[in-house]
C-alpha positions in Angstrom: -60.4 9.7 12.6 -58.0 8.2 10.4 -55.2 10.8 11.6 -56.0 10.4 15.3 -55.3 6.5 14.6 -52.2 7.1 12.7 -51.1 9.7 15.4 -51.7 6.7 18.3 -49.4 4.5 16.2 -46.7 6.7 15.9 -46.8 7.3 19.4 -47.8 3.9 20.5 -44.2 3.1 18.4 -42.3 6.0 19.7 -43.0 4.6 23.2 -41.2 1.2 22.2 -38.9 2.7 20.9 -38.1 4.9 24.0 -38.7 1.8 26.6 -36.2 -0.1 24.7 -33.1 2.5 25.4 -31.4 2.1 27.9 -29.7 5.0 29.9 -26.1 4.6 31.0 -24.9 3.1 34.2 -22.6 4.4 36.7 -19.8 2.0 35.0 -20.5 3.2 32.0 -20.9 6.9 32.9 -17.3 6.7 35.1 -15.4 4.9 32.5 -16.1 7.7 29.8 -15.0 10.4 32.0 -12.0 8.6 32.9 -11.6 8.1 29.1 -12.3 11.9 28.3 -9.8 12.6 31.3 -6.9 10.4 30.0 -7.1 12.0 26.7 -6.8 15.6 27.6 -3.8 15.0 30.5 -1.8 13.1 27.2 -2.7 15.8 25.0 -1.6 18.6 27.9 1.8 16.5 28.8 2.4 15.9 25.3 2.0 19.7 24.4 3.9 21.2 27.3 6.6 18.4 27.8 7.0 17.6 24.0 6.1 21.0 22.6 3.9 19.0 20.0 1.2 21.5 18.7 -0.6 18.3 17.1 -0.3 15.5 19.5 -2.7 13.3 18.0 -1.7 10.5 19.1 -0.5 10.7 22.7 -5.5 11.2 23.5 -5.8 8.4 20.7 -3.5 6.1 22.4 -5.4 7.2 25.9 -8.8 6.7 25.4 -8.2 3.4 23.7 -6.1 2.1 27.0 -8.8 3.1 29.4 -10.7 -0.4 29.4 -12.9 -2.3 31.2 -9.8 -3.8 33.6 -6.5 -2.7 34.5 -5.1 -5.9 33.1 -6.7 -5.5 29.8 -5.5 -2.0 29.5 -2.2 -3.6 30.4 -2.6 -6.0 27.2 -3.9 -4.2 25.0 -1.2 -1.6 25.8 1.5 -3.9 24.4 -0.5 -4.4 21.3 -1.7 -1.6 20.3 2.2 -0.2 20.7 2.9 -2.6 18.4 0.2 -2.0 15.9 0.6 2.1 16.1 4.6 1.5 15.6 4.3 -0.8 12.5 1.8 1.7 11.0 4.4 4.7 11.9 7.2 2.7 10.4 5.2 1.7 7.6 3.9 4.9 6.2 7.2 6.9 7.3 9.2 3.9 5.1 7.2 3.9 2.0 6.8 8.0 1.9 10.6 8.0 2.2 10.7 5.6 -0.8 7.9 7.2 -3.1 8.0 10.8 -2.2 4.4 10.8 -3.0 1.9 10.4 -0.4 -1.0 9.0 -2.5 1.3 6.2 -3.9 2.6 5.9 0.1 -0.9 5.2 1.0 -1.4 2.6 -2.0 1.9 1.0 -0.5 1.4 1.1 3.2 -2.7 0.9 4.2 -2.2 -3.2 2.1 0.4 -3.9 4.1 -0.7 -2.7 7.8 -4.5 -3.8 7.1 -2.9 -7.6 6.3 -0.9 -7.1 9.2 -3.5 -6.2 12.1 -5.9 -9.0 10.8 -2.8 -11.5 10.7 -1.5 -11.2 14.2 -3.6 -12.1 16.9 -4.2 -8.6 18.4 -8.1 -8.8 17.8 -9.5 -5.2 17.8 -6.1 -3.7 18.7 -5.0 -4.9 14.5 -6.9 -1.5 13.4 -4.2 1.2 14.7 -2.0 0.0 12.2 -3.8 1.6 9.3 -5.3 3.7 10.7 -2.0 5.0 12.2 -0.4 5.1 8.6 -3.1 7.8 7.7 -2.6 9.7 10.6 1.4 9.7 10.0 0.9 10.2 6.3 -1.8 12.9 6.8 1.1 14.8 9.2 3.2 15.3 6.1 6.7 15.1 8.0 8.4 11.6 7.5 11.7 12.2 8.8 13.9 10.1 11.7 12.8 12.7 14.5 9.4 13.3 13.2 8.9 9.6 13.4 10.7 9.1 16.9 8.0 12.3 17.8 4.9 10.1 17.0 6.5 7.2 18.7 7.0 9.4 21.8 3.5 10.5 21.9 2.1 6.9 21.5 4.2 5.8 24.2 3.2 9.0 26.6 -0.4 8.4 25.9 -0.1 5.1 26.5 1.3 5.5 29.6 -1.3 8.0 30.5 -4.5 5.8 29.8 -3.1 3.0 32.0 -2.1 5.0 34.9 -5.6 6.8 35.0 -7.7 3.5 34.9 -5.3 1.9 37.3 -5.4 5.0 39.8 -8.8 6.8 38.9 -11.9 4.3 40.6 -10.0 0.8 38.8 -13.0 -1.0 37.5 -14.1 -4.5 39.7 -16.8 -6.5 38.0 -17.6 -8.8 41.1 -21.1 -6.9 41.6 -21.8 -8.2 37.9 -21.5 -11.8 39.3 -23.6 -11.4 42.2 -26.0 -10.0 40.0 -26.2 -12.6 37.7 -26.3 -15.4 40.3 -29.3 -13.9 41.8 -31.3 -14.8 38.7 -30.7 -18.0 38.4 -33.0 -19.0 41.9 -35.7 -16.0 40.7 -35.6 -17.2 37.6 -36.2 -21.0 38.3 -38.8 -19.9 40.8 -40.6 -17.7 38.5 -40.5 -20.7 35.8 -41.6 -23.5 38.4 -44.3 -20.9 39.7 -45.8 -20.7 36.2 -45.8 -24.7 35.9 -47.8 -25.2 39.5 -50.1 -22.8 38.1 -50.3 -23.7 35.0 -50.9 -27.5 34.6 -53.9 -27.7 36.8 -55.4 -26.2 34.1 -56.1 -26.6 30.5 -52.8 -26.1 29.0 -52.2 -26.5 25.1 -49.8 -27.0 23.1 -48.8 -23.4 22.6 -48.2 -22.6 26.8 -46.2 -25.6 27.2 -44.3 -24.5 24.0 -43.6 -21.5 26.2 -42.6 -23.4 29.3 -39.8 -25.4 27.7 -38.7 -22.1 25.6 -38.3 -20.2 29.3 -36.4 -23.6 30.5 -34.0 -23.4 26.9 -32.8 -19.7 28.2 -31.7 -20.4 31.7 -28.3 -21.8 30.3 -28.1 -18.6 28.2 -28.1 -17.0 31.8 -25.3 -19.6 32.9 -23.1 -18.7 30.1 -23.5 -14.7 30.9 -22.4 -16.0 34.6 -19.1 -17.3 33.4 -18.5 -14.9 31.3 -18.9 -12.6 34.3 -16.9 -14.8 36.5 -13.8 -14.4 34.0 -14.3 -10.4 33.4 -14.4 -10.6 37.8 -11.3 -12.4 37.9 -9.3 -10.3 35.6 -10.7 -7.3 36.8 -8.4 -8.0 40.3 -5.1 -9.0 37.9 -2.4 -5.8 38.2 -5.7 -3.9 40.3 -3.7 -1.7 42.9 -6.9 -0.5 44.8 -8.4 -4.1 45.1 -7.0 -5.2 48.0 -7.6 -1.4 49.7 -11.4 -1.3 49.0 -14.8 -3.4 49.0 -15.6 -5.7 46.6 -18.9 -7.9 46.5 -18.3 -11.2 47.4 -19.3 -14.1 44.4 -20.5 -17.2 44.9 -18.7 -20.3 44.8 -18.6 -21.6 41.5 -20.4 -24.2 42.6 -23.1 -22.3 43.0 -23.6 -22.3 39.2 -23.2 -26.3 39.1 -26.4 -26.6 41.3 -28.6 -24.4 39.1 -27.2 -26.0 35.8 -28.5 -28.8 37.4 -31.7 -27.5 38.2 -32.0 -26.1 34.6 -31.4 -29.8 33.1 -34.2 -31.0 35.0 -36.4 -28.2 34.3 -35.5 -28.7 30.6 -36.9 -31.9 31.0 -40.1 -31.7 32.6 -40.9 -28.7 30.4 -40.3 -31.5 27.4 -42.4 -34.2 28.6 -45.4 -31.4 29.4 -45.0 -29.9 26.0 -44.8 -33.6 24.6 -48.1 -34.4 26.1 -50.0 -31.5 25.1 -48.9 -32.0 21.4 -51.5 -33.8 19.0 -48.4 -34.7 17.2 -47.3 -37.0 20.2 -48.6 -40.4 21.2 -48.0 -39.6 24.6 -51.3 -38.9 26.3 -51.6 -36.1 28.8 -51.6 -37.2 32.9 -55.0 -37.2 34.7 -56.1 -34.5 36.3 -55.2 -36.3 39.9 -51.8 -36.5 38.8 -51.4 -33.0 37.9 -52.9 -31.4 40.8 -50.2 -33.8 43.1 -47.3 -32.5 40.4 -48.5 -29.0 41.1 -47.8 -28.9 44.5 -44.5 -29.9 44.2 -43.7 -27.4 41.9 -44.7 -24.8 44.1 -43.1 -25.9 46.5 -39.9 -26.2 44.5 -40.6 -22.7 43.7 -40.7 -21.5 47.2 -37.2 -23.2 47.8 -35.8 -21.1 44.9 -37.1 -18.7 46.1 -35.5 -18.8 49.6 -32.4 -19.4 48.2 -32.2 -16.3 46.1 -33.0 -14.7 49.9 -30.1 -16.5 51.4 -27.8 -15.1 48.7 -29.1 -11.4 48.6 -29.0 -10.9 52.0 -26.9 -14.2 53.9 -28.5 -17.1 55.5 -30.7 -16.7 58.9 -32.0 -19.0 60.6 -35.6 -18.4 60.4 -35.0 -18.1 56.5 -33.0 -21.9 56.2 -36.2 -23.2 58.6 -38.6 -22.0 55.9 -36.6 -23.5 53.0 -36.3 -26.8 54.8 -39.8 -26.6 55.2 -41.3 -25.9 51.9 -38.7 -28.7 50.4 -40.1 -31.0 52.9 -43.5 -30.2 51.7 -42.0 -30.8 48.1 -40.9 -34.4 48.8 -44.7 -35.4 50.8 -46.5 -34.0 47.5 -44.1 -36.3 45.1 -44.3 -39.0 47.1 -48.4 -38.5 46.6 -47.7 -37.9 43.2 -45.9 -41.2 42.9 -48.8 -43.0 43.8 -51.1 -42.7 40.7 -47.8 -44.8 38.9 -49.8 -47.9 39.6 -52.3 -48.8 37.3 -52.1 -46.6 34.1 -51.1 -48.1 30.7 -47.8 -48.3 29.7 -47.9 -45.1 27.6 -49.8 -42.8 30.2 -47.1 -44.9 32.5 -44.0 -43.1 30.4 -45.5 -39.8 30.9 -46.0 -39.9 34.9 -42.6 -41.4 35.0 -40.7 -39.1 33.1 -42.4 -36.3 35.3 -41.7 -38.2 38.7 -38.2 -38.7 37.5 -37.5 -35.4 36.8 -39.1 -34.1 40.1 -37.4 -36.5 41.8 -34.0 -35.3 40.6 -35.2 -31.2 40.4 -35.8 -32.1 44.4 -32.3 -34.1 44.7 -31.0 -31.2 43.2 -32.4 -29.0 45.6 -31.4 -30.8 48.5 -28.3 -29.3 50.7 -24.9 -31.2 50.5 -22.1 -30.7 51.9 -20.9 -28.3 49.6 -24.1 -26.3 48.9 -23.2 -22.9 48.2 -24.7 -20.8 51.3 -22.7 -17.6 50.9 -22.4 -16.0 54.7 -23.3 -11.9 54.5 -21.5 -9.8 52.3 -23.0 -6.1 53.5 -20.0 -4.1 54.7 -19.7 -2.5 58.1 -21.3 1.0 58.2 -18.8 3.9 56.7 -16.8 1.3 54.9 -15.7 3.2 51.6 -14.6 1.9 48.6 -12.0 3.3 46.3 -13.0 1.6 42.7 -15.7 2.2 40.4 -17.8 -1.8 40.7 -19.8 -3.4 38.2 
């Protein structure tokens, strides 16, 4: 018996453990082979062209330049020539000096490790060290063996660039979209859980939960910006982007709006959690209340919901009808709601008010302007191809 449980464990762990890996994605899987690709072309050219029977560092210098945009690769290309020169130079110098190439290492690793964490080159600062081993480990320290490894740098590097600049150049506009779909499902699926969920007996410990679910939708606005800026630099130096499809993003005011809507989630979440706390003075709302705050949460969630319609797959009429209808339906259940302000004491009076308030302004949020970001239809025309690898 005992076995049989601690066979169910391991499995019952082995299971988690499974679920929680993730398998590659076509970025991912692309961008390796491009890598893998670049490396062997620098280590063919450098072998035929150069006659170099240990081209080391043309593939290093490849694989490293294949990145996630051409304009990075474009960067880092200047730095990492930098870093892989200083290393050569380095090494060669104090081997020349010593004669020894223990001591040359005890002279030259110092030096090139200060070096790549003093200049701003960020990751690129470890190919000066670890170039000084490579050189050092070659054994030849000479003018041409030198100008040789300089060479192959400079061949690979040329390599890696050209093969993520030609080869599928990544796009990360798909990323965006991506990400600005779950801001509406996410609000939706939040606001759904509070209609739900305050009709009945909530504690403590569920509105905790509420207001922690609220805390990580700006985590998701920061992973949007952060996608916006990899989008944007993924089209800098990009020869193919202006020959293929790319997925349109959303107007960056798109992600004003739903910060918006996050702020005032963030607050309702507060004064729910605040009122189910024995730790508060703030006494919960009546019943009456709750069930009239209910239905304007689900209608709020409907509206987020119909917006993460209109971006997936472009406005239509009959969807823009429904989402004007369900925020309609929003605004008659707060206006119910704002009856039962009349008449409760002063501190039941701070709870319903805080809660109008912030429906009031979730709602204000949710209203159209004239810049609300409706994106028109982004589906390409049938046997439209593309000629880049998108994320």
């Amino acid at each position: 018996m005992h076995r049989t449980r601690k066979t169910a464990t391991v499995r019952e762990r082995l299971g988690e453990v499974a679920s929680g890996i993730r398998l590659p994605d076509r970025y991912q899987l692309v961008q390796s082979l491009k890598a893998a690709a670049a490396a062997a072309l620098a280590w063919a050219v450098t072998g035929w062209w150069l006659a170099a029977p240990m081209a080391l560092m043309a593939p290093w210098a490849a694989v490293a330049l294949v990145q996630g945009t051409v304009y990075r690769s474009l960067r880092s290309a200047v730095e990492l020539l930098a870093m892989m020169a200083s290393g050569t130079l380095f090494a060669a110098g104090a081997a020349a000096v010593t004669g020894n190439t223990m001591t040359a290492m005890l002279i030259a690793l110092p030096l090139t490790v200060l070096l790549g964490n003093w200049l701003p080159v960020g990751e690129q600062g470890l190919y000066a060290p670890t170039t000084a081993l490579f050189v050092l480990a070659y054994g030849t320290y000479s003018l041409p063996a030198v100008g040789h490894r300089l060479l192959e740098t400079v061949v690979g590097a040329a390599v890696g660039i050209a093969v993520n600049a030609i080869v599928l150049p990544p796009v990360h506009s798909l990323h965006v979209r991506n990400l600005a779909l779950t801001l509406p499902r996410d609000c939706s699926r939040l606001l759904h859980d509070l209609s739900e969920g305050i009709v009945e007996e909530y504690d403590e410990e569920r509105a905790e939960g509420w207001h922690r679910a609220a805390g990580e939708l700006p985590g998701a606005m920061s992973e949007l910006r952060a996608a916006r800026g990899w989008a944007t630099e993924s089209f800098r130096y990009n020869p193919g982007h202006r020959m293929r499809r790319s997925t349109p993003s959303p107007s960056e005011r798109w992600d004003v709006v739903w910060a918006q809507v996050g702020n005032q989630l963030l607050t309702i979440t507060l004064t729910l959690w605040e009122t189910a706390s024995e730790r508060r003075a703030l006494p919960r709302p009546s019943g009456a209340f709750l069930k009239e705050l209910s239905a304007v949460l689900a209608a709020a969630s409907e509206v987020c919901a119909a917006d993460e319609t209109i971006m997936e797959q472009g406005p239509d009429d009959t969807c823009l009808e429904e989402r004007a209808g369900h925020l309609a339906e929003a605004r008659r259940a707060l206006a119910d709601a704002k009856r039962h302000l009349h008449g409760p004491g002063p501190d039941a009076g701070a709870s319903l008010g805080s809660l109008v308030a912030g429906c009031q302004a979730l709602l204000d949020d949710l209203t159209p302007g004239e810049f609300w970001p409706v994106r028109v239809d982004s589906r390409p025309p049938e046997g439209m191809a593309t000629d880049g690898i998108e994320r």
